[in-house]
Backbone as CSV, one residue per row, in Angstrom:
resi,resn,N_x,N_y,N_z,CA_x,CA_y,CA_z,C_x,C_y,C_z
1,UNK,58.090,-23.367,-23.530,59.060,-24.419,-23.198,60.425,-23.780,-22.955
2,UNK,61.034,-24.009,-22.200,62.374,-23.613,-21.439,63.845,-24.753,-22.355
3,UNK,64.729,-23.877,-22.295,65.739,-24.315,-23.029,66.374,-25.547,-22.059
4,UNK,66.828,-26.419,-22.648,67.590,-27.206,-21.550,68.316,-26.945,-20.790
5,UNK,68.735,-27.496,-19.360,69.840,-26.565,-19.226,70.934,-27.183,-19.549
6,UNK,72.370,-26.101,-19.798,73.936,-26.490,-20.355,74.496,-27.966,-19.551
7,UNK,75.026,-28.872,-20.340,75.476,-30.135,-19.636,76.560,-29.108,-18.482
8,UNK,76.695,-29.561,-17.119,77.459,-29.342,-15.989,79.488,-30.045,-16.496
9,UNK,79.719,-28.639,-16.545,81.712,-29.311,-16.973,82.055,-30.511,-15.899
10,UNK,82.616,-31.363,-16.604,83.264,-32.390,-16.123,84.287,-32.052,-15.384
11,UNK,84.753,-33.298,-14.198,85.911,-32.843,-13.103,87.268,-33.779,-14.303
12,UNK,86.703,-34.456,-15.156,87.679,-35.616,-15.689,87.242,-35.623,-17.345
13,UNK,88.164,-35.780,-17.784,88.285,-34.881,-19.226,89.243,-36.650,-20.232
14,UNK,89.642,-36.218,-21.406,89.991,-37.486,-22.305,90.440,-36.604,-23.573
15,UNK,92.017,-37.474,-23.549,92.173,-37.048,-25.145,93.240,-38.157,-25.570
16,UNK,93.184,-38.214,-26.438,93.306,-39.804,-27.913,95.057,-39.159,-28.420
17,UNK,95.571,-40.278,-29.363,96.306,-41.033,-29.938,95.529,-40.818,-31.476
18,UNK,95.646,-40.794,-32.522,95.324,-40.994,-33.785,95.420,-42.349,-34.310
19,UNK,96.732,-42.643,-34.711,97.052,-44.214,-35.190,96.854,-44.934,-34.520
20,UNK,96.387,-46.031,-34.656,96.103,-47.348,-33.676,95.151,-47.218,-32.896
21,UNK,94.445,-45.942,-32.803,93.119,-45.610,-31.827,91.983,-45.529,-32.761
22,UNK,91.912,-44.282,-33.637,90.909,-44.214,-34.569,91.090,-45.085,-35.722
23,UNK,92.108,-45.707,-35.804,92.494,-46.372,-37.260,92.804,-47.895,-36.832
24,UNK,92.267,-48.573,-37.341,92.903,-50.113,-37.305,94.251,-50.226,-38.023
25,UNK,94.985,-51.059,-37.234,96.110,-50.985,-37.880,97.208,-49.717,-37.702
26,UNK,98.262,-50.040,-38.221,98.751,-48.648,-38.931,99.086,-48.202,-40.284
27,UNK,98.958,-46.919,-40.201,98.634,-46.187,-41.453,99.984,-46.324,-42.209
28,UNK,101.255,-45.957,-41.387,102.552,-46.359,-41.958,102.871,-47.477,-42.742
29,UNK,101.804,-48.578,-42.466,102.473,-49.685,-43.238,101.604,-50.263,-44.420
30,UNK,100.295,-49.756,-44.020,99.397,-49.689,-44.756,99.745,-48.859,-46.059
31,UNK,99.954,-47.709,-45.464,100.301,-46.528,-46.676,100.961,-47.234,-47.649
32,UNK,102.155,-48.047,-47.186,103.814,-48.215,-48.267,103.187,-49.065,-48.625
33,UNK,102.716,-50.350,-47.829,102.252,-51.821,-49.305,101.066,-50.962,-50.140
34,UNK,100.270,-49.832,-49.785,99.411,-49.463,-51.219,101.004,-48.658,-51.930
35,UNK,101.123,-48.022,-52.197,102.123,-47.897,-52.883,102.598,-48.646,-53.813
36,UNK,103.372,-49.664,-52.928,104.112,-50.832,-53.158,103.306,-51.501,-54.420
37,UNK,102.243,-51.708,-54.291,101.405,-52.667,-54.918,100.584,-51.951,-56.397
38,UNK,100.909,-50.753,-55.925,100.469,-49.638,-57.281,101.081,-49.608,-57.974
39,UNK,102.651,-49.168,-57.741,103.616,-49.231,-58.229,104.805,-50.199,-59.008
40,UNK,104.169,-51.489,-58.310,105.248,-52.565,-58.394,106.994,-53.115,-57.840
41,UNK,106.962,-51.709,-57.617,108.068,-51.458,-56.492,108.019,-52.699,-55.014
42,UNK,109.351,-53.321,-55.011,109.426,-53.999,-53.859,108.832,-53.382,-52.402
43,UNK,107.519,-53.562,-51.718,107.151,-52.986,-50.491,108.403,-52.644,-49.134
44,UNK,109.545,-53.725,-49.615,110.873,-53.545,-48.847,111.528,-52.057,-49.053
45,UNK,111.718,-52.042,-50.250,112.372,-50.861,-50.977,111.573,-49.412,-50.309
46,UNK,110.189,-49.683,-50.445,109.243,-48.369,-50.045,109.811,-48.088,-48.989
47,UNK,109.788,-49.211,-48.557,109.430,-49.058,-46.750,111.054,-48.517,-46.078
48,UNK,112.027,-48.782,-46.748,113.042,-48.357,-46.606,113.423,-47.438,-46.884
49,UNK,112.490,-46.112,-47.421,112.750,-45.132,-48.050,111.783,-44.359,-46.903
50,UNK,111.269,-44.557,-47.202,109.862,-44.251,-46.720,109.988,-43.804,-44.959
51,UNK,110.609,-44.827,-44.191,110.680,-45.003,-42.341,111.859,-44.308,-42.051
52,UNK,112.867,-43.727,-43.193,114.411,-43.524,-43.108,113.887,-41.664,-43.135
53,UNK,112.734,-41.919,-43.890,112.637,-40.423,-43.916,111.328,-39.838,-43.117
54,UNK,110.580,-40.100,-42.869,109.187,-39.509,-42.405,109.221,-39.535,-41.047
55,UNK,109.864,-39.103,-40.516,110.375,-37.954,-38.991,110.411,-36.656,-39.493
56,UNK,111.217,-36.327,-40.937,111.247,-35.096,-41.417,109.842,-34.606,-41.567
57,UNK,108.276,-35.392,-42.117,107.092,-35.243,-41.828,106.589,-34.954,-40.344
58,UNK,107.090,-36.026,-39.557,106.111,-35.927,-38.578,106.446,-34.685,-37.738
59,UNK,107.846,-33.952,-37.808,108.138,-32.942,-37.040,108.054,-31.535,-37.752
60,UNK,107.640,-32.192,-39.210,106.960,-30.540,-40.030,107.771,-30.098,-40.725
61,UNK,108.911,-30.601,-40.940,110.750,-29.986,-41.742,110.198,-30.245,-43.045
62,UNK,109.333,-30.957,-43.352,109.199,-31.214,-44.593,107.566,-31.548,-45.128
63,UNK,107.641,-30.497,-46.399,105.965,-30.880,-46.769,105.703,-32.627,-47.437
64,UNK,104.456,-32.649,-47.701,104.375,-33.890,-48.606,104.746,-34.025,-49.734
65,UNK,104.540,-33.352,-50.020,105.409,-32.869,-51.871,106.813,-33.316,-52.023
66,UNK,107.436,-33.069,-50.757,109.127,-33.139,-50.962,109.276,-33.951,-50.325
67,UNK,108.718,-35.310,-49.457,108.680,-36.457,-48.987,108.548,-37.178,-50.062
68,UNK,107.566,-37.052,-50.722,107.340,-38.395,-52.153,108.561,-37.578,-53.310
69,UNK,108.868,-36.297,-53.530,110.328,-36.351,-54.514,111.292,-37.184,-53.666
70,UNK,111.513,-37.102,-52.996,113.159,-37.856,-52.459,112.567,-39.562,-52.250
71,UNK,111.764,-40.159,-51.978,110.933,-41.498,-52.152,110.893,-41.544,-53.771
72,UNK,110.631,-40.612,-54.659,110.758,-41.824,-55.806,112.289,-41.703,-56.336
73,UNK,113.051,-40.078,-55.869,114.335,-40.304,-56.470,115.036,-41.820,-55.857
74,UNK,114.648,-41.995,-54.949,115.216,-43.675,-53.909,114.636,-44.698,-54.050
75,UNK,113.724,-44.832,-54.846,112.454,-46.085,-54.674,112.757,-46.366,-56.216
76,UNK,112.236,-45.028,-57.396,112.218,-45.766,-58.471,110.827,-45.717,-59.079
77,UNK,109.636,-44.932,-57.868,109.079,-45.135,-58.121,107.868,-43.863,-59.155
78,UNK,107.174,-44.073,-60.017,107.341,-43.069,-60.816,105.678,-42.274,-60.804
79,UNK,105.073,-42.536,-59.736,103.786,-42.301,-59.405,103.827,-40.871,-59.390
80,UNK,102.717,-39.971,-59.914,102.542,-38.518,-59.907,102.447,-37.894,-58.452
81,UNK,102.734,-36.750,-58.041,102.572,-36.901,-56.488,100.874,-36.484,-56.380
82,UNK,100.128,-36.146,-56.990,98.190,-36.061,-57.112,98.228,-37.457,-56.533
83,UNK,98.935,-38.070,-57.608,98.087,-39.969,-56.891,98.721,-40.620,-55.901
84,UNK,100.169,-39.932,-56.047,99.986,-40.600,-53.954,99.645,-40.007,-52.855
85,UNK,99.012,-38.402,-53.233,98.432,-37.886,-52.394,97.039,-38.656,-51.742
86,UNK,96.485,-39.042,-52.619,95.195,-39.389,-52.864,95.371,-41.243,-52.505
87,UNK,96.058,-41.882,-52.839,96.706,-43.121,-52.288,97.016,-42.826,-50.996
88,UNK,98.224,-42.031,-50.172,97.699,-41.706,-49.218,96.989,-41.680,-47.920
89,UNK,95.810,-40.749,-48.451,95.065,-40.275,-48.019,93.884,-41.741,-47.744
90,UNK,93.779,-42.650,-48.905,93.041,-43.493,-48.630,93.268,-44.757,-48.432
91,UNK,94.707,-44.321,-48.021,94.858,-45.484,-46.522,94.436,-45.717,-45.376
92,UNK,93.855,-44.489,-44.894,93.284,-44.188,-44.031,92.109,-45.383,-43.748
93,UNK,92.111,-46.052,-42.322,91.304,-47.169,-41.942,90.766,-47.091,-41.008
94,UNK,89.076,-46.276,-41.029,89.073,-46.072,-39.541,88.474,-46.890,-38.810
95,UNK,88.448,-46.687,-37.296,87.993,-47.930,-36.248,86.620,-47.160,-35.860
96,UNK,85.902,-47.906,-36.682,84.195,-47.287,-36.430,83.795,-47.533,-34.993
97,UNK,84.503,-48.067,-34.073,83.976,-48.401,-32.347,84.559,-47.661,-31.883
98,UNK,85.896,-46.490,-32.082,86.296,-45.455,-31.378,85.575,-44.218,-31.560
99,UNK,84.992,-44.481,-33.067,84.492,-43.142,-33.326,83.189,-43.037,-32.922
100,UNK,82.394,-44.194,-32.717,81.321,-43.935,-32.292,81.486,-43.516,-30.377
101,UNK,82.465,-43.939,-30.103,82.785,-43.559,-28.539,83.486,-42.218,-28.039
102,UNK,83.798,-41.935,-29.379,84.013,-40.396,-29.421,82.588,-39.250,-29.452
103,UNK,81.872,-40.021,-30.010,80.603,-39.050,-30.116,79.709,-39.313,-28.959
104,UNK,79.400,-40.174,-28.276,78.975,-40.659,-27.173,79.644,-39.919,-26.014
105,UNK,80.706,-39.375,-25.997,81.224,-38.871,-24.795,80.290,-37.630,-24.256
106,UNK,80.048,-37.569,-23.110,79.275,-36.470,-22.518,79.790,-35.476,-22.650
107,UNK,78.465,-34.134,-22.989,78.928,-32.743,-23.486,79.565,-32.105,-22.400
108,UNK,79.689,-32.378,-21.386,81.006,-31.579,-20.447,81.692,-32.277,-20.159
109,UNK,82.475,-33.293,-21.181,84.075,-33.578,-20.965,84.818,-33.095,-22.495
110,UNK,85.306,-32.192,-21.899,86.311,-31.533,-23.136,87.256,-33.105,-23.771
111,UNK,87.608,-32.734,-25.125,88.205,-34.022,-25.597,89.315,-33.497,-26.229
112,UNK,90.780,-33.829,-25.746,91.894,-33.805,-27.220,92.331,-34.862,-28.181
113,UNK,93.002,-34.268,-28.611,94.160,-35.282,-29.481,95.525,-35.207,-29.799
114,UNK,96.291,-35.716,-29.536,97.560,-35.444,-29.693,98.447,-36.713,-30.432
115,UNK,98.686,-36.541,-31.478,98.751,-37.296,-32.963,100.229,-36.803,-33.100
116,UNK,101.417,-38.025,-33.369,102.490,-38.024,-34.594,101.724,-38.089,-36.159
117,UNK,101.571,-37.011,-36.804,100.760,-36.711,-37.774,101.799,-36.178,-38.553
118,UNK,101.125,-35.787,-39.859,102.097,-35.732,-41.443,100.911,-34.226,-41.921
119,UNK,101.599,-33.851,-42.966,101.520,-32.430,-43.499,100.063,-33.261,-44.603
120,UNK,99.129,-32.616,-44.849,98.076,-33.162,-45.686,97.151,-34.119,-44.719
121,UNK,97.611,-35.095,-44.098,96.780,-36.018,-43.316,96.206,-35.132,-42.140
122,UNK,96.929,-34.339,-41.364,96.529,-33.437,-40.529,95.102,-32.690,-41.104
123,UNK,95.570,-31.570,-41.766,94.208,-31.333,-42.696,92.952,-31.775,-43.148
124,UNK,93.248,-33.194,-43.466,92.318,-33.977,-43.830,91.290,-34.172,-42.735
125,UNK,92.384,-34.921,-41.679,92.063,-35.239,-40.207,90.934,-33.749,-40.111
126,UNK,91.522,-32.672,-39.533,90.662,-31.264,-39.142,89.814,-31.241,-39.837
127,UNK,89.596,-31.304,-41.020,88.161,-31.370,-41.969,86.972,-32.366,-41.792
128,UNK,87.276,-33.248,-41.019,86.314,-34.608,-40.539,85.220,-33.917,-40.176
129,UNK,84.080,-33.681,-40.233,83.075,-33.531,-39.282,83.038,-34.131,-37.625
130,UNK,83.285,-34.942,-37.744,83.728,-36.044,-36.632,84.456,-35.450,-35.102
131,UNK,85.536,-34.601,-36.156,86.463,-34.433,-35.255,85.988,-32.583,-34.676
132,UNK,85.156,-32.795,-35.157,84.145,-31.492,-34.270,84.000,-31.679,-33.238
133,UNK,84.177,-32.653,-32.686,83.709,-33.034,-31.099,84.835,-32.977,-29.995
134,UNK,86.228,-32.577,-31.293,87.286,-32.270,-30.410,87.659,-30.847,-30.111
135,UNK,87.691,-30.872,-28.875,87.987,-29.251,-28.188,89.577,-28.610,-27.962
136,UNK,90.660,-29.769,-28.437,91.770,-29.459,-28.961,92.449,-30.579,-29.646
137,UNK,93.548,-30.174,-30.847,93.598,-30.907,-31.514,95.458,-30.378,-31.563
138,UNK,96.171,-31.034,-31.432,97.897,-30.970,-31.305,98.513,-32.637,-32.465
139,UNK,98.820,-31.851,-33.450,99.528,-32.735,-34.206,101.206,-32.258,-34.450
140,UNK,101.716,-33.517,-34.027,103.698,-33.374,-34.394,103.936,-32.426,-35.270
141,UNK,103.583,-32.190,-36.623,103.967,-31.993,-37.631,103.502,-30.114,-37.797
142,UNK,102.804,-30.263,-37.148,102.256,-28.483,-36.577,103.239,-28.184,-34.962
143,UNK,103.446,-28.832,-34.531,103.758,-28.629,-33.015,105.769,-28.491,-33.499
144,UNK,106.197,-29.190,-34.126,107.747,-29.960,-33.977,107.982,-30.666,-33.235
145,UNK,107.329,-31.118,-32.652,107.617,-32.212,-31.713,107.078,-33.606,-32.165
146,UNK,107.138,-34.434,-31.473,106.882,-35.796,-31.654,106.629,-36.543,-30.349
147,UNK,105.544,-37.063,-29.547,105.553,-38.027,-28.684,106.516,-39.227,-28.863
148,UNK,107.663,-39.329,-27.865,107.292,-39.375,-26.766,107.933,-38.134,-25.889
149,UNK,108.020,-36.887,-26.454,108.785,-35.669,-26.182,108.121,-35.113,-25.119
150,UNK,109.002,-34.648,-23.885,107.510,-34.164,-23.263,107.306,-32.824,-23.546
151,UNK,107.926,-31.784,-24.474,107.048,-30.751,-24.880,105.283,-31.297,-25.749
152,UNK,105.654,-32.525,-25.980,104.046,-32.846,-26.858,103.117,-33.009,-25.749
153,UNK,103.315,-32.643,-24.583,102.421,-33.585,-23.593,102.017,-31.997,-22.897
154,UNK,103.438,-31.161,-23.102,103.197,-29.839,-22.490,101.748,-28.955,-23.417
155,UNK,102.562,-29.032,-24.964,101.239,-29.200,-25.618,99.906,-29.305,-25.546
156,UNK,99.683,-30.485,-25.541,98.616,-31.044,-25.505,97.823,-30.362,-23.884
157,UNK,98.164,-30.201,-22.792,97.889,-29.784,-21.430,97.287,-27.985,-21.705
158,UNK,98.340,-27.336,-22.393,98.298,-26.188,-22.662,96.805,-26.062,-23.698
159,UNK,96.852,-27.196,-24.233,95.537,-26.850,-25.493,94.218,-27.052,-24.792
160,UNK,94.683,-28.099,-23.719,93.443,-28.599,-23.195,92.501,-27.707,-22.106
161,UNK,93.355,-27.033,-21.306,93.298,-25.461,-20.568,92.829,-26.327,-19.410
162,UNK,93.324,-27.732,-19.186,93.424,-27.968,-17.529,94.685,-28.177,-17.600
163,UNK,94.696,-28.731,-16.080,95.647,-29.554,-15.397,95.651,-30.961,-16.045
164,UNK,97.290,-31.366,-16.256,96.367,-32.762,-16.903,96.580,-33.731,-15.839
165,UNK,96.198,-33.670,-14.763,95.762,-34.603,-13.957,94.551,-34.576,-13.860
166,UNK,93.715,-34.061,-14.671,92.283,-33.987,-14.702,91.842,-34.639,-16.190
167,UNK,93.000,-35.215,-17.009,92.854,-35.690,-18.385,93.625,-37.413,-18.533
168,UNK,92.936,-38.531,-18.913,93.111,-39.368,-19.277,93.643,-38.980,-21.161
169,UNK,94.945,-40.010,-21.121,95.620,-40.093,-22.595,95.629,-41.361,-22.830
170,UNK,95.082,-41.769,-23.846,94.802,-42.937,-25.214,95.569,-42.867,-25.988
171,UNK,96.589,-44.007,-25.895,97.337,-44.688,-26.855,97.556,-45.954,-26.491
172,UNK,97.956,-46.019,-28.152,98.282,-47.497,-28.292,99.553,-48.169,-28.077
173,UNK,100.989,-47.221,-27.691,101.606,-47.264,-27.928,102.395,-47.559,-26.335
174,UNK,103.132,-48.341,-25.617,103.557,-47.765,-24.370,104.420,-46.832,-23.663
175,UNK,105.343,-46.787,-24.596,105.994,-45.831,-24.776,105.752,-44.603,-24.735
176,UNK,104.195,-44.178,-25.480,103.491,-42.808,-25.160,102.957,-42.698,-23.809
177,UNK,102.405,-44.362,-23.546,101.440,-43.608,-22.462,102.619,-43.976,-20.807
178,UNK,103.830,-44.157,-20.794,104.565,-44.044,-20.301,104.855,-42.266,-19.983
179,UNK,105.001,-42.162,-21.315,105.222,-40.396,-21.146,104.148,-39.573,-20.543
180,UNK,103.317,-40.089,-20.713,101.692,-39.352,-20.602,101.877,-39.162,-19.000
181,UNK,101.804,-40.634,-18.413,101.823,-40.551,-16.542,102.955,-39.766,-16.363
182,UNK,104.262,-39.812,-16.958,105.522,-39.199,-16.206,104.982,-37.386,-16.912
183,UNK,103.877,-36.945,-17.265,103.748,-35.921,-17.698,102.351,-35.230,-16.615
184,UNK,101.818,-36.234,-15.939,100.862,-35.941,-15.335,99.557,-36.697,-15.641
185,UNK,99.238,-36.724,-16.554,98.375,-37.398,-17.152,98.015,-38.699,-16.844
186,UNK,96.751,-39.277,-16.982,96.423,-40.727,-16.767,96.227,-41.775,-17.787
187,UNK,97.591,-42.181,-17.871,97.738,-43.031,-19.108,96.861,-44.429,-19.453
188,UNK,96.242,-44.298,-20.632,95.509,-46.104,-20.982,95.567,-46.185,-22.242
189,UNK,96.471,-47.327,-21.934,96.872,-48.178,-23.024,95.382,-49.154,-23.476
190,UNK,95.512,-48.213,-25.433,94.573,-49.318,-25.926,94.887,-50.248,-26.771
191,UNK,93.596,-51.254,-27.368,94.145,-52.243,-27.859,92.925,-52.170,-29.139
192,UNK,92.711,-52.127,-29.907,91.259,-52.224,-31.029,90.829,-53.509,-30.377
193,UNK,91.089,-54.819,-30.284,90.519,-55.948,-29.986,90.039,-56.252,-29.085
194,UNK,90.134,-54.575,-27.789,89.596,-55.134,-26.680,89.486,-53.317,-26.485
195,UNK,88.137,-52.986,-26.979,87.167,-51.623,-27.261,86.394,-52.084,-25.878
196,UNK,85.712,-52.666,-25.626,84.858,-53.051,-24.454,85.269,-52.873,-23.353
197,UNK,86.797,-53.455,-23.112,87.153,-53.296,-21.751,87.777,-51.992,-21.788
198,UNK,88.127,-50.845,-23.184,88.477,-49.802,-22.718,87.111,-49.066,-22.687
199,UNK,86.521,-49.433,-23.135,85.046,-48.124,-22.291,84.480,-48.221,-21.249
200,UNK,84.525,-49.616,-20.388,84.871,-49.643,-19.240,85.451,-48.893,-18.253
201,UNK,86.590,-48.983,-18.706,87.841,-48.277,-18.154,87.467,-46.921,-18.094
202,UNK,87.203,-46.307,-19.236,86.749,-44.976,-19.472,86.063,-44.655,-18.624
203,UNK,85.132,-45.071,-18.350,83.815,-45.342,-18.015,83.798,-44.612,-16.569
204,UNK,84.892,-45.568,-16.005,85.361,-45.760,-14.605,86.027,-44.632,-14.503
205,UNK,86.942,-43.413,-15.084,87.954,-42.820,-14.805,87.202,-41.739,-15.133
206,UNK,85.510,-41.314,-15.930,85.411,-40.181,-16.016,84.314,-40.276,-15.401
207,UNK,83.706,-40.956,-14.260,83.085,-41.335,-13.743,83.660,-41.063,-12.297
208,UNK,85.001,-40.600,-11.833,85.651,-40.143,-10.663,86.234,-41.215,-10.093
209,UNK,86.548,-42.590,-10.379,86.877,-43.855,-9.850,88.029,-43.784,-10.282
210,UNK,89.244,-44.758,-10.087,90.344,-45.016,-10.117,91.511,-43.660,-10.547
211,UNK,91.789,-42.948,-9.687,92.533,-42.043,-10.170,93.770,-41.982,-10.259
């Protein structure tokens, strides 16, 4: 019996958004009311501590360790940093219809990701089994940058080792995928509540249609 032969590389390629794509919801707000609700701390108070500072995360200036000291010196709040690591971490909410459409993607379309991501969640993220199926992976907090920057887009192009007019970008956000087209890229805006009409879409764009 003869080996199969290698899936044929794709002319049209795909890479993702983290929050709001793989995750229902967001993790930002999710994160602070668990907190909030652990703690007893007003979710206002968190959240005001919390959004004032975590740019210093997402662009890497600062580990997690020294994000939650300056959050409880401001909050009040007196949680060990083990358990809000681990609080956290299992905020995390994922969208089981992206991920199964992540694994479904055909073996010759290379896949990225390019994530406003945090010091620990990144890690976590790379340890997924899951995310084996990604052939580059660009998070803020490793990069210094932050979408909607267009070094994150230069990034992300550079990781991907095309042209990214040969790469569709997934987000949820418009603002990103604004940047994405003015970067080259073929921006689609998603929505969790409407998974169907983006695999469609997908469907259609790695399929050589609408370019």
């Amino acid at each position: 019996m003869t080996d199969p032969a290698p899936a044929a590389p794709s002319a049209r390629h795909v890479a993702f958004d983290w929050g709001g794509v793989f995750t229902v919801g967001t993790f930002d707000g999710r994160s602070t009311q668990n907190v909030a609700d652990r703690s007893g701390v007003a979710v206002e108070r968190v959240r005001e501590s919390y959004f004032r500072h975590v740019r210093q995360l997402e662009v890497g200036a600062w580990t997690l360790a020294r994000f939650w000291t300056v959050m409880q010196e401001e909050t009040g709040v007196t949680l060990p940093y083990a358990e809000f690591e681990a609080l956290y971490l299992g905020s995390i909410a994922d969208h089981a219809p992206m991920y199964a459409t992540l694994a479904a993607l055909p073996a010759g379309v290379r896949v990225g990701l390019l994530s406003n991501n945090y010091p620990v969640v990144s890690d976590h993220l790379r340890a997924d089994p899951r995310f084996a199926r990604f052939d580059a992976l660009v998070f803020s907090n490793e990069l210094g940058h932050k979408k909607p920057a267009p070094e994150s887009f230069a990034a992300l192009e550079a990781a991907m080792g095309l042209p990214a007019a040969q790469t569709a970008f997934v987000d949820d956000v418009q603002e990103n995928i604004d940047a994405a087209n003015a970067a080259g890229f073929r921006g689609i805006l998603y929505h969790h509540e409407a998974h169907e009409q983006f695999e469609g879409e997908l469907a259609v764009w790695l399929g050589g249609g609408e370019s």
